[in-house]
C-alpha positions as CSV (number, residue, x, y, z in Angstrom):
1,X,29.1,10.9,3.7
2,X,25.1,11.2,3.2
3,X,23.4,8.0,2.0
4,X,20.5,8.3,-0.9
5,X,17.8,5.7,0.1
6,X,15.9,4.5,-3.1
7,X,12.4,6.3,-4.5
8,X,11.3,2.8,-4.2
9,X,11.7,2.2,-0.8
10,X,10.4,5.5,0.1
11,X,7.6,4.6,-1.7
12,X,6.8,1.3,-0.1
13,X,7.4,2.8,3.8
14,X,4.9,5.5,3.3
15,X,2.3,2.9,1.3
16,X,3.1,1.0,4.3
17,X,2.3,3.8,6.9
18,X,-0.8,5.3,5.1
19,X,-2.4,2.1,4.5
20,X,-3.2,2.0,7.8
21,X,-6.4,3.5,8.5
22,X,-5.4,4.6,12.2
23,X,-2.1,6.1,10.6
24,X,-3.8,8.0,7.5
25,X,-6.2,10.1,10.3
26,X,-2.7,11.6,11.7
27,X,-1.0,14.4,11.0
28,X,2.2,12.1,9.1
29,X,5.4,13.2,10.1
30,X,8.3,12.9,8.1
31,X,12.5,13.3,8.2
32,X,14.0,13.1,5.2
33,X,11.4,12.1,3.3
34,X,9.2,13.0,1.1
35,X,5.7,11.6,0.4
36,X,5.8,10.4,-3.4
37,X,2.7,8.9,-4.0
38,X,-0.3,7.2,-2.5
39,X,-3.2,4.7,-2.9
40,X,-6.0,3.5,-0.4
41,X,-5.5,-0.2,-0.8
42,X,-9.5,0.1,-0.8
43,X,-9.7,1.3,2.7
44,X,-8.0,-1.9,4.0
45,X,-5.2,-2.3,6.9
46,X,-2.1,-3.1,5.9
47,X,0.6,-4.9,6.8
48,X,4.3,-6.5,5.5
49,X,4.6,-4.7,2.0
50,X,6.9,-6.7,0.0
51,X,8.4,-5.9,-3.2
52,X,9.5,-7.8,-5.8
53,X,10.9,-6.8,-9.6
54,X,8.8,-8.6,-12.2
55,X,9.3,-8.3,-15.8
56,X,11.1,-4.8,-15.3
57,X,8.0,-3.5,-13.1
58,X,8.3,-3.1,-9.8
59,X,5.2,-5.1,-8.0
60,X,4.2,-4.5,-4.1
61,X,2.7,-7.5,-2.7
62,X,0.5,-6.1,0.6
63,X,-1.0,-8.6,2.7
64,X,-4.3,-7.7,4.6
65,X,-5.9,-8.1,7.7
66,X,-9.6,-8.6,7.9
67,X,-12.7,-6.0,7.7
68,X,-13.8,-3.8,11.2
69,X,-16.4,-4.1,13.5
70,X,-18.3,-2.3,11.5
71,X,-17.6,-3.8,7.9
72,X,-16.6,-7.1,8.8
73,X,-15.7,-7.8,4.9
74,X,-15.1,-5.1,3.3
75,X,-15.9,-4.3,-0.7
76,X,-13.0,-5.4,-3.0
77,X,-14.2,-2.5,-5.9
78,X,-12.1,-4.9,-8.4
79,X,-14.4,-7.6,-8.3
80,X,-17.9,-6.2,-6.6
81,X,-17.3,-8.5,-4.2
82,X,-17.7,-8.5,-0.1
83,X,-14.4,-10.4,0.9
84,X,-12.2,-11.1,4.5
85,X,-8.3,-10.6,4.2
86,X,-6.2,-11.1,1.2
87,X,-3.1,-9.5,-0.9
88,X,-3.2,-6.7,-2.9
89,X,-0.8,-6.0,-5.8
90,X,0.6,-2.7,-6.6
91,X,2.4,-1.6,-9.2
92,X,4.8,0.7,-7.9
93,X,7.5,1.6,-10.7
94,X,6.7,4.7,-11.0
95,X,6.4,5.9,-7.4
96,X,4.4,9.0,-7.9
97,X,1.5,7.0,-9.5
98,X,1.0,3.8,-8.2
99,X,-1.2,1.4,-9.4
100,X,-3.4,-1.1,-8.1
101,X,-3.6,-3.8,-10.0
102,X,-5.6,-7.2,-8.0
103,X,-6.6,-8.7,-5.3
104,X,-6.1,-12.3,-4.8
């Protein structure tokens, strides 16, 4: 019997793996899988994506590590401001176009 693992959560493990700016510079494999959409999460690592259902949308909660070397705080294009770590949110209920939606 063949399991059918939710859009959603396909969704979320490859936001999760393409955030990463190490990842995203690979050639991504993939296994029964498809990539649905994608968003840069403003050039920022990633790490534990968590989703949650809000209101009937689907919202992905993606915490963040710090800037580089080289940008030590990077640009948060919401606000035009130059900040350190932080949380995204990302609307992802429709997979194939998510949407970023703050920074906090």
């Amino acid at each position: 019997m063949r399991r059918h693992i939710p859009s959603l959560f396909i969704a979320t493990a490859c936001i999760a793996l393409l955030a990463s700016p190490a990842l995203a510079q690979s050639k991504p494999e993939a296994r029964d899988m498809a990539l649905l959409g994608y968003n840069d999460l403003q050039a920022r690592s990633a790490y534990q994506p968590t989703i949650h259902e809000q209101s009937g949308r689907w919202i992905a909660y993606i915490g963040h590590h710090g800037g580089t070397s080289e940008i030590p705080k990077p640009l948060n294009t919401l606000t035009g401001a130059q900040e350190f770590n932080g949380t995204s949110l990302v609307d992802v209920t429709d997979p194939r176009r998510p949407k970023y939606l703050a920074w906090d």
